[in-house]
C-alpha positions in Angstrom: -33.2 35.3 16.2 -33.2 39.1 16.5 -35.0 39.6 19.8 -32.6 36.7 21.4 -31.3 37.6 24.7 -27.6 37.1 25.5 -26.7 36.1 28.9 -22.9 36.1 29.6 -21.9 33.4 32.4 -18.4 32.9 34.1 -16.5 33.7 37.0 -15.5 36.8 38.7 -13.4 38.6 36.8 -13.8 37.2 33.4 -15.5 40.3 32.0 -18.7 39.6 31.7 -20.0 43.3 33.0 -17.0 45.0 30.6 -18.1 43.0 27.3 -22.1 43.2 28.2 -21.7 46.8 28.0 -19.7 46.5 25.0 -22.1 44.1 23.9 -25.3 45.5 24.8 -23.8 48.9 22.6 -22.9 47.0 19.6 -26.2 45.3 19.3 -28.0 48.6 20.4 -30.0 46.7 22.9 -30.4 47.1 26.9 -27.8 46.1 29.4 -28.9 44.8 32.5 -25.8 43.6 35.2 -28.0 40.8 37.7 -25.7 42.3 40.4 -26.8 45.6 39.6 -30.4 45.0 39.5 -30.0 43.2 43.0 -28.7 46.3 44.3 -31.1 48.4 43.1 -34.3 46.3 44.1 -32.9 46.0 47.7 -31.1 49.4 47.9 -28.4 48.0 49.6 -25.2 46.8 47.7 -24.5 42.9 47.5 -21.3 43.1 50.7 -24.5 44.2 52.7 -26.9 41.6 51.5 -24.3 38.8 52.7 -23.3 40.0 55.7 -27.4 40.8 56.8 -28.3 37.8 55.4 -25.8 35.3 53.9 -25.1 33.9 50.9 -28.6 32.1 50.9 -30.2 35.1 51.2 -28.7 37.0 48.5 -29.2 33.8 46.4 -32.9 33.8 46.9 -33.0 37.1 45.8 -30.9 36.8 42.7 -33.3 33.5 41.4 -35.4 35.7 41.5 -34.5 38.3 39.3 -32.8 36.1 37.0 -36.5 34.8 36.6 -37.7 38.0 36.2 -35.1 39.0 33.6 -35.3 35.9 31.4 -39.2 36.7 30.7 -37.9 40.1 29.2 -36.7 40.0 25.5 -34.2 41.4 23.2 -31.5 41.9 25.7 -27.8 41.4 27.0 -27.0 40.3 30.6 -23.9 39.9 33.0 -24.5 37.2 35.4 -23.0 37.3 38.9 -20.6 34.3 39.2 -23.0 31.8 41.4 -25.8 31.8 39.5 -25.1 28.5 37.9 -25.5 27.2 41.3 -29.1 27.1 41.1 -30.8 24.3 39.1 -33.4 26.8 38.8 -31.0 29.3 37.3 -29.7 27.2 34.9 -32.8 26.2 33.3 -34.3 30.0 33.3 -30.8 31.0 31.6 -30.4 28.2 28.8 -34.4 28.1 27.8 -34.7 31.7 27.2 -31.6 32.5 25.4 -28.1 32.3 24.0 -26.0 31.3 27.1 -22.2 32.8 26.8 -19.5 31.2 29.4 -16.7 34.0 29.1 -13.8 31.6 30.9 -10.8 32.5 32.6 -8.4 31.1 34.5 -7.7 31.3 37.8 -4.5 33.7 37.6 -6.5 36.0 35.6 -9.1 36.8 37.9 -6.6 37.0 40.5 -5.8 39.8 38.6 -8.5 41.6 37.1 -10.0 41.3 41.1 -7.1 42.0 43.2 -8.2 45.7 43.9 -11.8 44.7 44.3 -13.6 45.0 47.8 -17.1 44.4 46.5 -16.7 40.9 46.6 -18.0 39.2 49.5 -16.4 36.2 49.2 -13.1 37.3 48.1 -12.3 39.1 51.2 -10.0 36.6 52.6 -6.5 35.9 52.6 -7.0 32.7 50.7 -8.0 34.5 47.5 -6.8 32.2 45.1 -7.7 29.1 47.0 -11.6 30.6 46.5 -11.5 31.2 43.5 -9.7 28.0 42.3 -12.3 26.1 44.3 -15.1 27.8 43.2 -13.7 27.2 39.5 -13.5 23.7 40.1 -17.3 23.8 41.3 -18.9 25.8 39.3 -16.6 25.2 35.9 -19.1 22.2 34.5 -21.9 23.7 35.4 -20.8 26.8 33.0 -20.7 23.9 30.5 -23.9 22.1 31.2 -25.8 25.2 30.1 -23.3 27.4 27.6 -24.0 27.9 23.9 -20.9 29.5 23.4 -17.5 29.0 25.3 -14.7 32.1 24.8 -11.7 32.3 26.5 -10.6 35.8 27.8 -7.5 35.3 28.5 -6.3 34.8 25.1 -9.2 37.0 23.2 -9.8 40.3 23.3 -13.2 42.2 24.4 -13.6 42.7 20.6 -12.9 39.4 19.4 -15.3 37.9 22.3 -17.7 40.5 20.3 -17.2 39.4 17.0 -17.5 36.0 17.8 -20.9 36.6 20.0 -22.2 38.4 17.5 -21.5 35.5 14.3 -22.6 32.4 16.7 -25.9 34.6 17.6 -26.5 35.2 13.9 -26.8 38.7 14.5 -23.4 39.7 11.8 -24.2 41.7 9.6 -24.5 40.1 6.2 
């Protein structure tokens, strides 16, 4: 399975972006961030894109390049949090690679987020409200679709890694 691509799923704050660069490195393959490639397309970062034209919007615009991604092979990518929230997502993700749901609770990205202002729907008093209900929303749909379920909470970006690496098949023998 050498030209597998590794999508990492989860929500904000879990570390996908941090351990899909560590990742993508490791494996000596391309990193691409969805969020990232959003920006770039539309040359306007993602707070923009909601506020011009909504959630929808920016939705429609991340289907499709997760679409477009998921036809490339051989590489890593960091998912924004929503994209489970697409039926169309979900199947592009888990038929053209090895899913990854990087899980954390809800105190945890409080923390790892607290600081962050490029997170449209985080600017709110009612932070952890959000992101417990978008948890609760989005948690079994991580699940429907995830290969591989690592908690980083309790593991480090190198033991999330490791393990990647061994349930890919990609260790070295």
């Amino acid at each position: 399975m050498p030209l597998t691509n590794i999508y990492l799923i989860g929500p904000m704050g879990a570390g996908k972006s941090t351990i899909g660069r560590m990742l993508a490195k490791e494996l000596a393959r391309p990193f691409l961030d969805s969020d990232h490639v959003i920006e770039d397309r539309s040359g306007a970062d993602i707070p923009w894109i909601f506020d011009v034209e909504g959630e929808q919007g920016f939705r429609d615009r991340e289907s499709q390049v997760i679409e477009e991604i998921c036809s490339q092979k051989g590489l890593v990518m960091a998912t924004g949090g929503g994209v489970v929230g697409r039926p169309e997502n979900r199947r592009n993700l888990s038929s053209n690679g090895f899913v990854v749901y990087l899980s954390a609770p809800v105190t945890i990205q409080l923390q790892r987020t607290e600081k962050d202002k490029r997170r449209p729907l985080l600017q709110r008093p009612d932070r952890e409200e959000v992101l417990t209900r978008l948890l609760e929303e989005r948690d079994p749909l991580y699940h429907s679709i995830a290969d591989l379920v690592l908690d980083t909470e309790v593991l480090s970006p190198r033991q999330v890694i490791k393990r990647i690496i061994q349930a890919v098949g990609l260790g070295r023998e």
